[in-house]
GURO-871056 format. One record per residue (C-alpha): residue number from 1; chain; x, y, z. Coordinates in Angstrom, 3 decimals, decimal comma, padded with zeros to 6 digits, always signed. Layout:
<atoms>
     n   chain         xx         yy         zz
   NUM       A          X          Y          Z
...
</atoms>
This chain:
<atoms>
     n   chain         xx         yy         zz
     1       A   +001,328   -023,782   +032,366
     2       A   +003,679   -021,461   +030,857
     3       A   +005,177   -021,817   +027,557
     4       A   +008,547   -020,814   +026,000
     5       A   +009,561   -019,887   +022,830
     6       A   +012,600   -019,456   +021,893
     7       A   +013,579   -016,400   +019,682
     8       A   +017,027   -016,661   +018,093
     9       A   +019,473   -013,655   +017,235
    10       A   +022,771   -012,098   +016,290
    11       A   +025,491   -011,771   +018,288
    12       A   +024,270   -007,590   +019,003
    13       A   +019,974   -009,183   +019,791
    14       A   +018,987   -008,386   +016,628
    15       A   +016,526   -010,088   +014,425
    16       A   +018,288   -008,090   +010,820
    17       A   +015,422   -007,657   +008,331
    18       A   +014,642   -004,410   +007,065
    19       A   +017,226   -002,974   +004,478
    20       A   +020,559   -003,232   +006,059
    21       A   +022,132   -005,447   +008,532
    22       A   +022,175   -002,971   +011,129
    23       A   +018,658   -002,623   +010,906
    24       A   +016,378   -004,889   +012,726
    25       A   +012,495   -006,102   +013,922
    26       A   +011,950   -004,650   +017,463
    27       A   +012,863   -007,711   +019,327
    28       A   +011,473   -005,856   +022,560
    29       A   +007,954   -005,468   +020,461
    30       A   +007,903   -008,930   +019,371
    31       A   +008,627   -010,535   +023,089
    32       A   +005,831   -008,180   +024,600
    33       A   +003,495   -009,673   +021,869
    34       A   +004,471   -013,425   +022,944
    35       A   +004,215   -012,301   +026,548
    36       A   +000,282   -011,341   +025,793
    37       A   -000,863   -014,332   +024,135
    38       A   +000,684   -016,578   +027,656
    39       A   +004,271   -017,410   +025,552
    40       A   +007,775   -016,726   +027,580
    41       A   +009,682   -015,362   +025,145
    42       A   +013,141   -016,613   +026,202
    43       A   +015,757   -014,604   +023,910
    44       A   +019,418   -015,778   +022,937
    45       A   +021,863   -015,090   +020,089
    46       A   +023,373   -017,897   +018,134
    47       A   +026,659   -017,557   +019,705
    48       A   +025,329   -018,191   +022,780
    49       A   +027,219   -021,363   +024,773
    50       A   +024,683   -022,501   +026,951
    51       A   +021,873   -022,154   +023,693
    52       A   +021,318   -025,978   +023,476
    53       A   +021,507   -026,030   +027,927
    54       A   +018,267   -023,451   +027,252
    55       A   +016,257   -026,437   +025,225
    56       A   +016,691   -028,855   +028,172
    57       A   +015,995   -025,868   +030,868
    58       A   +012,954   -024,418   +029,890
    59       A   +011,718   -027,253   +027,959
    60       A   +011,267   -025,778   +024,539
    61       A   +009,498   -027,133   +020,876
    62       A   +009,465   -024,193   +018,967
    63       A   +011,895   -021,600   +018,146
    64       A   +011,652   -018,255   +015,850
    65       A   +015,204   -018,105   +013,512
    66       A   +017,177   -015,103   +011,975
    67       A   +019,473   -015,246   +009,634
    68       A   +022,568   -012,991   +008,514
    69       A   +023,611   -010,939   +005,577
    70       A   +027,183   -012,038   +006,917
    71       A   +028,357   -015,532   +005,472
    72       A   +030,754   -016,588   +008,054
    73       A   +028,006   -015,959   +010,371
    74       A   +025,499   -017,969   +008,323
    75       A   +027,637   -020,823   +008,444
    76       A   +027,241   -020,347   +012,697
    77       A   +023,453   -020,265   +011,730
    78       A   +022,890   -023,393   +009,856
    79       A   +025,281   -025,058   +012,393
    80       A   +023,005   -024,434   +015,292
    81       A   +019,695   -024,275   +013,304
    82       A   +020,568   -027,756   +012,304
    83       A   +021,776   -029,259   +016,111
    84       A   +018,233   -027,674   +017,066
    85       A   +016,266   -029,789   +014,838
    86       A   +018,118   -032,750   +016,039
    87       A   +016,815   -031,808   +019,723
    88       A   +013,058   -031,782   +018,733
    89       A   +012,768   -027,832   +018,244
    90       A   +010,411   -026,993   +015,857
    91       A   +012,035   -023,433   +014,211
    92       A   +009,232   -021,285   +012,350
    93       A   +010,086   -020,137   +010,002
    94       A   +011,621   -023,928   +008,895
    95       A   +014,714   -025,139   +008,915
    96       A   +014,818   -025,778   +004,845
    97       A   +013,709   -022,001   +005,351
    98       A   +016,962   -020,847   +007,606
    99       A   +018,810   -023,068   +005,331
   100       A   +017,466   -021,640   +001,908
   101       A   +018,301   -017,932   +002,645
   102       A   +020,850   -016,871   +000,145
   103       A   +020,908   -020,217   -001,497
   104       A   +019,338   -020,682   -004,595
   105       A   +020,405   -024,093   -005,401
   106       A   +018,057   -025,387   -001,975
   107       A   +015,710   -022,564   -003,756
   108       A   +015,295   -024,254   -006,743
   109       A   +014,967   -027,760   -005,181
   110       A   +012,745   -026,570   -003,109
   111       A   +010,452   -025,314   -005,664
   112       A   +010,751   -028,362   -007,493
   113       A   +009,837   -030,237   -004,375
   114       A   +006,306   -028,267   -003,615
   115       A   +005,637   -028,176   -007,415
   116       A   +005,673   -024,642   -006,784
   117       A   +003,375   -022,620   -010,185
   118       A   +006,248   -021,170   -012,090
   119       A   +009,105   -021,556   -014,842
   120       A   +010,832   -024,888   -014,761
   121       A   +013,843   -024,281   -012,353
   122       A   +017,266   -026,634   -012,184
   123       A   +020,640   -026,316   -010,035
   124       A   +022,973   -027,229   -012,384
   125       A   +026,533   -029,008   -010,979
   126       A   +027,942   -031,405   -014,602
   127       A   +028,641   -030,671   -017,650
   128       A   +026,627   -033,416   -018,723
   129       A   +023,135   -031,716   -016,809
   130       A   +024,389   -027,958   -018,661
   131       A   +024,585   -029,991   -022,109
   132       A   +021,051   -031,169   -021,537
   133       A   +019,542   -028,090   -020,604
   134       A   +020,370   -026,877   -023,668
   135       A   +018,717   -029,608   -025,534
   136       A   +015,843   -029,540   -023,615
   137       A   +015,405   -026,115   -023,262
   138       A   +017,191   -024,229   -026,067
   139       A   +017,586   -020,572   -025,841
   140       A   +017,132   -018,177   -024,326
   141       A   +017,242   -018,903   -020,830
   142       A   +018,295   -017,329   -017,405
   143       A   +020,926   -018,391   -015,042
   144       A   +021,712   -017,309   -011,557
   145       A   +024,605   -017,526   -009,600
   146       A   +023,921   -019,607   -006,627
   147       A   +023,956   -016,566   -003,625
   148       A   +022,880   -012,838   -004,786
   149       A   +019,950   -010,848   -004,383
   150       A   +018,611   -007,643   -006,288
   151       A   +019,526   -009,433   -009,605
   152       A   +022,924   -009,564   -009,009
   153       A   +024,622   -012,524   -010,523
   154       A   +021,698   -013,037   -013,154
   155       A   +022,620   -013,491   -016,663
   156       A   +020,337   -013,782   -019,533
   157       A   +021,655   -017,051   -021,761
   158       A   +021,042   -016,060   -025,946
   159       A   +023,384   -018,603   -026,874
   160       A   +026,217   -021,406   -026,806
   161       A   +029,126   -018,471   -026,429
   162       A   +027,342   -017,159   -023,416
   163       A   +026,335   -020,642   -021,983
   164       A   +029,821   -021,799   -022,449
   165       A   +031,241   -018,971   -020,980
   166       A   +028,721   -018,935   -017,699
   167       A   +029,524   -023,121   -017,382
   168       A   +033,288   -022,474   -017,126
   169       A   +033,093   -020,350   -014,353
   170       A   +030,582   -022,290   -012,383
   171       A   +030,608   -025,757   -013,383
   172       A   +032,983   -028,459   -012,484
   173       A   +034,460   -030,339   -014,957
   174       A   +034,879   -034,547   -014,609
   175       A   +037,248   -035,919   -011,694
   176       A   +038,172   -033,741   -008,756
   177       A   +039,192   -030,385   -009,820
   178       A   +041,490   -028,124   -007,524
   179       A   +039,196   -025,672   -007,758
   180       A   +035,467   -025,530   -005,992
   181       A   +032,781   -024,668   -008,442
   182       A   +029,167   -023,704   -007,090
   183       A   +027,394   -024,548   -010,041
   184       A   +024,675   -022,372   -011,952
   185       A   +020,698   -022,404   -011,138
   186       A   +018,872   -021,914   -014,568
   187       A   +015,423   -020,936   -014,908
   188       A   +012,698   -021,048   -018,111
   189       A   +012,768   -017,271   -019,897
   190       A   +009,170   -015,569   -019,573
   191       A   +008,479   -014,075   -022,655
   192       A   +006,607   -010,787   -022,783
   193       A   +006,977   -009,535   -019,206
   194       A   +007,137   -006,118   -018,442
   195       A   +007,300   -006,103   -014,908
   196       A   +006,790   -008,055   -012,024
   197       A   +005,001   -007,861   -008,408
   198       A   +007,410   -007,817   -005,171
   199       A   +004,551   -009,673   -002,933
   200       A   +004,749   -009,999   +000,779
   201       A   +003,054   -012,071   +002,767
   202       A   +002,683   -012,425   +006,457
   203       A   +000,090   -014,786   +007,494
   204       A   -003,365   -013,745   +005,599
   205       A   -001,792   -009,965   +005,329
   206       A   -000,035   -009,091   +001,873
   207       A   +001,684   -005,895   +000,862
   208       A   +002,640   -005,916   -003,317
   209       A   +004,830   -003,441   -005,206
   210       A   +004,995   -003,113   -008,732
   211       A   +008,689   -003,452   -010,510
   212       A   +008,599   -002,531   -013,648
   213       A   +011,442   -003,873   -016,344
   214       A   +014,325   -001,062   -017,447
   215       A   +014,191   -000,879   -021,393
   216       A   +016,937   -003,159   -023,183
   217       A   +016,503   -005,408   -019,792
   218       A   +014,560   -008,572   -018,860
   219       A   +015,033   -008,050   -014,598
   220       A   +012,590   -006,399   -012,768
   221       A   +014,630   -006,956   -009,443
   222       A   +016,612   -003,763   -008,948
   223       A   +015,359   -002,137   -011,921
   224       A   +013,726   +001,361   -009,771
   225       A   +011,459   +001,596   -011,607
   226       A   +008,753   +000,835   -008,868
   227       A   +004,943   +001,597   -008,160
   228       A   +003,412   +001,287   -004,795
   229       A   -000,006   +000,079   -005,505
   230       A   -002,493   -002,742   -005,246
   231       A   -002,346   -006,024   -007,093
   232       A   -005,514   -007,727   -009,141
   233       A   -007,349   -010,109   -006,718
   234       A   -005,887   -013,049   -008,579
   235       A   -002,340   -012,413   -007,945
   236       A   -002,925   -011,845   -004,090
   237       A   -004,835   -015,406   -003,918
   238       A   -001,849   -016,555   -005,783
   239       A   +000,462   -015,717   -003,182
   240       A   -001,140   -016,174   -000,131
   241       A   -001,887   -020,170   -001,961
   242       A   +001,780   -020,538   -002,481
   243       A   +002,761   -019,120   +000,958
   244       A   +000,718   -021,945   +002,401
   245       A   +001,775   -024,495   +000,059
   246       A   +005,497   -023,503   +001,244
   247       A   +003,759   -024,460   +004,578
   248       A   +005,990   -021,297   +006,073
   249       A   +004,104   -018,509   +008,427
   250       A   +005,599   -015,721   +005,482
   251       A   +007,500   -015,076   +002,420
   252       A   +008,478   -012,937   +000,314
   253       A   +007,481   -013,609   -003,605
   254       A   +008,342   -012,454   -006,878
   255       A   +005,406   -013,353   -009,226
   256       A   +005,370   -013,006   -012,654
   257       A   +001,365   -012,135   -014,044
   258       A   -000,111   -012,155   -017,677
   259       A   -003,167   -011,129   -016,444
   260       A   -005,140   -014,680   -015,795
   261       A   -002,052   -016,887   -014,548
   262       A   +001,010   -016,582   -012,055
   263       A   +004,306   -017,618   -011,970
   264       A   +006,541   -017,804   -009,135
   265       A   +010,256   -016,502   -010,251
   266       A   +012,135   -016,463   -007,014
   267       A   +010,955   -016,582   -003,195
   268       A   +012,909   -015,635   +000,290
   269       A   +011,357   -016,437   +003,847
   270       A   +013,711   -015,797   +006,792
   271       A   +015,796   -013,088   +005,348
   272       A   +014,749   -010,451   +003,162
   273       A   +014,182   -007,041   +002,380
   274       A   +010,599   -005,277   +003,864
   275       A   +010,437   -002,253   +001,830
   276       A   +007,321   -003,515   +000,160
   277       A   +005,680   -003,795   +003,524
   278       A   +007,344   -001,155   +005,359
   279       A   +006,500   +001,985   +002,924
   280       A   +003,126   +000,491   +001,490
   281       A   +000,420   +003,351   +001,084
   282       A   -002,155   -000,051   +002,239
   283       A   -002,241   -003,482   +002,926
   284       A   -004,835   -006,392   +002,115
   285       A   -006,015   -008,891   +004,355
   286       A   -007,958   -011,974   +003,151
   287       A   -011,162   -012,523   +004,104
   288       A   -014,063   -014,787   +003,716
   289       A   -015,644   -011,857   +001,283
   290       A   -012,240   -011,070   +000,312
   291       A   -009,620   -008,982   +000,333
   292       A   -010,206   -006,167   +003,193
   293       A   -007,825   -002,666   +002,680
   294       A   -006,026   -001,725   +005,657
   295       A   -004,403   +002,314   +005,169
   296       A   -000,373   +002,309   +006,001
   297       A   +002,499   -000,012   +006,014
   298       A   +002,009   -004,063   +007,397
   299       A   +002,497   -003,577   +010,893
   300       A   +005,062   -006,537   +010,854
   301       A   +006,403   -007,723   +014,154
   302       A   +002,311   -008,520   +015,030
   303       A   +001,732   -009,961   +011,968
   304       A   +005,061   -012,186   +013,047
   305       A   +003,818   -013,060   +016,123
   306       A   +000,415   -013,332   +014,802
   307       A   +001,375   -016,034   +011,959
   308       A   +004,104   -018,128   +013,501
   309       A   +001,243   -018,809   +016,445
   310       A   -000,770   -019,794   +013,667
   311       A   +001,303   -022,498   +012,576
   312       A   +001,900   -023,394   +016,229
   313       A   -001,740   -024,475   +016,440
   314       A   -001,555   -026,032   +013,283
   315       A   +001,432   -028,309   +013,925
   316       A   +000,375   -032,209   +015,062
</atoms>
């Protein structure tokens, strides 16, 4: 009996990973992979009129999401990744996945949520909740703006001028204001650190990168001051734990280390950038006798295919 899998798109068939939006995972690559292991790879874009016809046709459970740089677009996204759900499609990566991307309010929830190991994380939307974070928390402290990526829109809090200053912008005051205000995700300051790993995970295959901070900084996101090279042991069972504890076939982590615990500080699953897996001088798979080096970058479209199969067989 043949079975289908739907593999969703852009408007141009591409799955955009990679660095830029015009660059994508070879779509072609992936469906051949499907093809091998007895899966019909049946391939549409989310534009596509007839998508939800498809479901019915070929009798499809699980589908394979992208998402988009492009925020009109992501709206289109959501839209359909959402009316899929409703039909019974199972999309791996997850919908709270497709619908996290670029959204680190659901982020933050979501680590909440899964109890994830890390700095206490809040999305902030009152007055009242940015009063109390304060008391609770004092300072320092970091906030985020709600969308950005590569430490854009993160702000280091030091004290009541700066909090004030952040909560105007992004906070709602009482009643119904005129204007719409995306509120502010703060996050616990890490003391000490002076760098970070960029972790990628892809099933039981990991590819780190070391970002180290700027002087005069606390980010290690964008910093460029990076080091291909292999994390301790520790930090690799620390991701590939929370990968599975995000019950998602891969991620992308940014995990803070003092040297005998982790802390998750942000992750991304559909969407995000591969440059730690793409120019990696190896790559570790886990093992029963641990971690096994592989020479060169992940090869990631069959470590795709591999890993959301994976979850196939593990879903009820």
């Amino acid at each position: 009996m043949k079975r289908n899998i739907l593999i969703l798109t852009d408007s141009m068939l591409r799955m955009p990973q990679r660095i830029n939006f015009n660059q994508s995972f070879d779509v072609s690559l992936i469906c051949s992979l499907f093809r091998e292991d007895g899966w019909v790879p049946v391939v549409t874009h989310y534009e596509d009129p007839n998508v939800f016809e498809l479901i019915n046709e070929f009798s499809i459970r699980y589908g394979v999401p992208s998402q988009s740089w492009d925020v009109s677009y992501r709206k289109k996204i959501e839209s359909v990744a959402l009316a899929l759900d409703a039909m019974g499609v199972t999309l791996i990566p997850s919908l709270q996945s497709v619908l996290s991307y670029e959204n680190k309010a659901l982020s933050a929830e979501i680590a909440q949520a899964y109890k994830l190991p890390g700095p206490q994380t809040r999305y902030i939307v009152s007055r009242d909740e940015a009063r109390r974070i304060t008391e609770q928390w004092g300072f320092p402290f970091v906030a985020k703006t709600v969308s950005g990526f590569a430490s854009r829109g993160v702000q280091l809090i030091r004290n009541e001028r700066e909090w004030n200053a952040c909560v105007r912008l992004n906070v709602a005051t009482s009643g119904s204001p005129e204007k719409s205000f995306p509120g502010i995700v703060v996050q616990e300051f890490i003391h000490g650190l002076v760098g970070d790993w960029k972790v990628i995970v892809m099933g039981d295959v990991v590819a780190t990168l070391w970002r180290g901070i700027r002087p005069g900084d606390f980010r290690a996101s964008g910093s460029g001051r990076f080091e291909f090279k292999k994390a301790p042991d520790h930090v690799l069972d620390f991701a590939l734990d929370v990968r599975r504890l995000l019950r998602v076939p891969w991620a992308s982590l940014d995990i803070a280390d003092n040297g005998t615990e982790c802390a998750i500080i942000e992750h991304q699953i559909v969407h995000f950038g591969t440059t730690t897996a793409d120019k990696a001088l190896e790559h570790y798979r886990a093992s029963e006798g641990g971690w096994i080096s592989t020479p060169g970058p992940i090869p990631m479209e069959k470590e795709m295919v591999k890993s959301v199969l994976s979850m196939i067989d593990e879903t009820p």
